[in-house]
N, C-alpha and C positions, 0 to 999 in steps of 0.2 A: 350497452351504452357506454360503461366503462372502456372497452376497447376501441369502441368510434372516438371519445375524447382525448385517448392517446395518438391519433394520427396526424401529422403534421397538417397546419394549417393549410398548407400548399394542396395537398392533397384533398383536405376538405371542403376547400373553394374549386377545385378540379372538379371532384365528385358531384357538386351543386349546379357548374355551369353545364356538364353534359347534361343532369335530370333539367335542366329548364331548356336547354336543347331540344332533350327529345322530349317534352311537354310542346314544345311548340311544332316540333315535327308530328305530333298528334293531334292538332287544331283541325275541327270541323271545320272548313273553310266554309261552302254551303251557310252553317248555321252562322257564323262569324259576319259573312258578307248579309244576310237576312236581320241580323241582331240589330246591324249597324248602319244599314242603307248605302253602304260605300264597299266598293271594289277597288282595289290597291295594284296598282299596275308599276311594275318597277322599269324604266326606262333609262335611255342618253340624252343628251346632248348633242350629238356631233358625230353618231354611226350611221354615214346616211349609203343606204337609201333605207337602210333596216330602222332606226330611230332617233330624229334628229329635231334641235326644234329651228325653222327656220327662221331668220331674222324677220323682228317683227312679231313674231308670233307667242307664244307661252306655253301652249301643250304642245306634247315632242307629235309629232306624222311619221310616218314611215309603212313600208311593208310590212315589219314584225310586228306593226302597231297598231296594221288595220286587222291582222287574223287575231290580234288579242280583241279589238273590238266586236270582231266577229262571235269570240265567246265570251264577251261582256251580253251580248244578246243570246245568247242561248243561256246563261246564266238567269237574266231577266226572264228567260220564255218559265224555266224551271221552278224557279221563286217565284213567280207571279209581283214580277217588280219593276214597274213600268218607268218607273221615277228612281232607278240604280240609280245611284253617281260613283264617276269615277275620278280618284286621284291619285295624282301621280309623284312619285320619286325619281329623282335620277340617281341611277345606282353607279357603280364603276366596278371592274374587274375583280377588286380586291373585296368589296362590301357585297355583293351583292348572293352570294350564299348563305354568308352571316344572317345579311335581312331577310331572306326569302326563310330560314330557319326559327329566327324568333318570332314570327308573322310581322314584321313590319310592312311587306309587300305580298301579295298573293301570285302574284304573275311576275315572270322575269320575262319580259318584249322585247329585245334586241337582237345580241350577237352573241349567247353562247354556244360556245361546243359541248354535243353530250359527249362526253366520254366515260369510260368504265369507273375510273377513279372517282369523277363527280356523285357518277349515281350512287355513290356510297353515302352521298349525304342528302341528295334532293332528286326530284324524280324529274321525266321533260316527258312532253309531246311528242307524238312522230316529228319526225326535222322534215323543215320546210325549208330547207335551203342546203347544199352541200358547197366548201368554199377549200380551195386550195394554196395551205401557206406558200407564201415567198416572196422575194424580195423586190423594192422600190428603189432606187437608186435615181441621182441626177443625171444627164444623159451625156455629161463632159467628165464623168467619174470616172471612167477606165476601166469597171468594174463589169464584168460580164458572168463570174462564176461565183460562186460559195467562196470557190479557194482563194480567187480576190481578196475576197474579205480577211483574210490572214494580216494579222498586227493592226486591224483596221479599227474603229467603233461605229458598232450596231445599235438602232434603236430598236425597245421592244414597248409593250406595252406591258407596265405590272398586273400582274395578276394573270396574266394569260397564257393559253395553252403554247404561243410562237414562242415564246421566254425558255418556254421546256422543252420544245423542239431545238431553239440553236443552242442550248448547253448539249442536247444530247446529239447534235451533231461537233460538238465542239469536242466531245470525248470520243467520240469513235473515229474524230479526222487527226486528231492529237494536233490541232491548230489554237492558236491564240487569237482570239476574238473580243476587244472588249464592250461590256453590255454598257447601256445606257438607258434608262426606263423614262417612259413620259407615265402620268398618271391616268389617263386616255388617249384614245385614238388620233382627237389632234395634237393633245401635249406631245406626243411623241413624232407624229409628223414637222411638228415645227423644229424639233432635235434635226431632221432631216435637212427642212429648208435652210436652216439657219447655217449648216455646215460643222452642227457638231456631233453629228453623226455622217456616214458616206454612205450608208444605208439603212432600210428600214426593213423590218420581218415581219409580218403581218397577211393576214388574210386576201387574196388576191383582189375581192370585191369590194373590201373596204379599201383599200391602196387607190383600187381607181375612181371610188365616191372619193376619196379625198383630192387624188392628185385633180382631175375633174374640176373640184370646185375651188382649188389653190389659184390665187393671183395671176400664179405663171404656171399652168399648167403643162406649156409644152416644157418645161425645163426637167420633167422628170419620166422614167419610163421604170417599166417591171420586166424583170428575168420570169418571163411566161416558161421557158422550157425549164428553169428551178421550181420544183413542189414538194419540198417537203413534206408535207403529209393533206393528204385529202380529208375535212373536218365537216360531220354534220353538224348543224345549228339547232336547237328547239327552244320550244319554248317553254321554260322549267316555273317547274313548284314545287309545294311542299310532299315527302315520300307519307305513306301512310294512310292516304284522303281518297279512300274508292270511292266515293261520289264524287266528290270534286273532280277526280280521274276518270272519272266517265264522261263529266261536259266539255272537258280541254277535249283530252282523246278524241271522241267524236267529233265535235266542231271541228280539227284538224284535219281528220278525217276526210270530211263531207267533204270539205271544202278542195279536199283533191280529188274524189271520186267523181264529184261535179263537173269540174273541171275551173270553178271559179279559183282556183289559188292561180290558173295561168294567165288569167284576166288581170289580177293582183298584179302580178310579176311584170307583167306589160306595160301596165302603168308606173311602176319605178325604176324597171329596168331596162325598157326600150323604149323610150318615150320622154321627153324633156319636164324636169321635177323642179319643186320649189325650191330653195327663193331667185333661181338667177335662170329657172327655162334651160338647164344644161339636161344634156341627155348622155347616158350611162356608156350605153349601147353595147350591154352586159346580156344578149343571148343566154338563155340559157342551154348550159351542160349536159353532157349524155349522162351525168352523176345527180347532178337536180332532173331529171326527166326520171330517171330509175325512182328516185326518192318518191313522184307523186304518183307513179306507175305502180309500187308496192311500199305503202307505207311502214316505218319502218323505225320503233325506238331504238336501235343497235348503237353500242358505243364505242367511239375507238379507244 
């Protein structure tokens, strides 16, 4: 005790916030969600077709938000809990591991990427979507390549995996690129529209739900032959929770070996969605087809 009250404050409030970390990263979800009668589903605003809430409406819809509801019902089938209720957070880029770690949300529903570095902190689901960075540009912009963008500004989104991709294209082309962050998917698209950014880096499926449902949609187009890097999405929770890791997983699962996740996909992505009846017309990938062909936690 004597050598613990000699260590600098800093360090002893360090030491505190990781043991209540991983005290949360050890929550019985199962028992948490049975305690409490409520399931905590962390969502957006405005990633549509994965989770958005449409005008009008209050709880977000989406694709990523009907396979959570899918294991909001297999949770009820487990617990014997016919009367769940579910509520909802909107998380953003920056918050939303933080919350998923102290149990503020049980399920993250949207657009993350798994990747290797993540799972250091939080676990996902097979990925139910695979999506290809790269860029959105106005179509009077000049801009046709990466190298364009030299002395140019980029919109990114904070918190996100595209942020890490153009720095790390930005060191290996030894070009000057400067960044711009919106705090979401649309804050950072309106950096685009508005003209204070000349482009946009971002997920190629979300670029076209936004460009899609923008005022002037023809006014924008994507560098399809630029991809930076090819990202699966899942659906993440807390690490440490093998039962709970057994109803995601499986729900997941099923829901590809079925074949209903294609059913799913059809309905937001080939097919005209809320609130304005616009249609995506977002086929899916030989990369999304592999993903429900052999499910697959793998992280980039």
């Amino acid at each position: 005790m004597k050598r613990l009250a000699k260590l600098p404050l800093a360090l002893l409030l360090g030491a505190a916030l990781v043991s209540q970390i991983a005290s949360a990263q050890d929550i019985d979800t199962l028992r948490k969600i049975k305690d409490s009668g409520v399931i905590r589903i962390g969502s957006r605003d405005s990633s549509i077709p994965f989770s958005y809430v449409a005008k009008g409406g209050s709880d977000p819809i989406g694709f990523s938000n009907d396979i959570c509801l899918k294991i909001v019902e297999a949770v009820k089938a487990k617990l014997g809990l016919p009367a769940l209720r579910v509520e909802y957070t909107t998380l953003t880029s920056l918050n939303r591991m933080p919350l998923m770690q102290n149990g503020t949300v049980d399920l993250d529903c949207a657009t993350t990427t798994n990747s290797v570095a993540r799972q250091q902190l939080v676990a996902f689901a097979p990925s139910h979507f695979v999506a290809g960075i790269t860029v959105a540009v106005k179509k009077d912009s000049g801009i046709n390549s990466l190298a364009d963008l030299t002395g140019k500004t980029v919109a990114t989104v904070a918190g996100s995996t595209s942020i890490q991709l153009l720095r790390a294209y930005k060191r290996a082309e030894n070009v000057e690129v400067q960044e711009i962050t919106g705090k979401d998917t649309a804050d950072a698209f309106l950096l685009l529209a508005s003209g204070r950014a000349v482009a946009y880096v971002l997920d190629d499926v979300q670029l076209a739900g936004l460009i899609a449902t923008s005022p002037r949609p023809g006014d924008f187009r994507m560098l399809h032959d630029v991809v930076l890097r090819q990202e699966p999405y899942g659906i993440m929770y807390r690490k440490n929770d093998p039962a709970f890791q057994a109803v995601v997983d499986d729900t997941v699962t099923q829901l590809m070996k079925s074949g209903e996740i294609e059913r799913l996909y059809a309905r937001w992505f080939t097919q005209p969605i809320p609130p304005s009846n616009i249609n995506l017309n977002f086929p899916m990938t030989e990369g999304i087809r592999e993903a429900y062909r052999n499910p697959s936690k793998k992280g980039v």
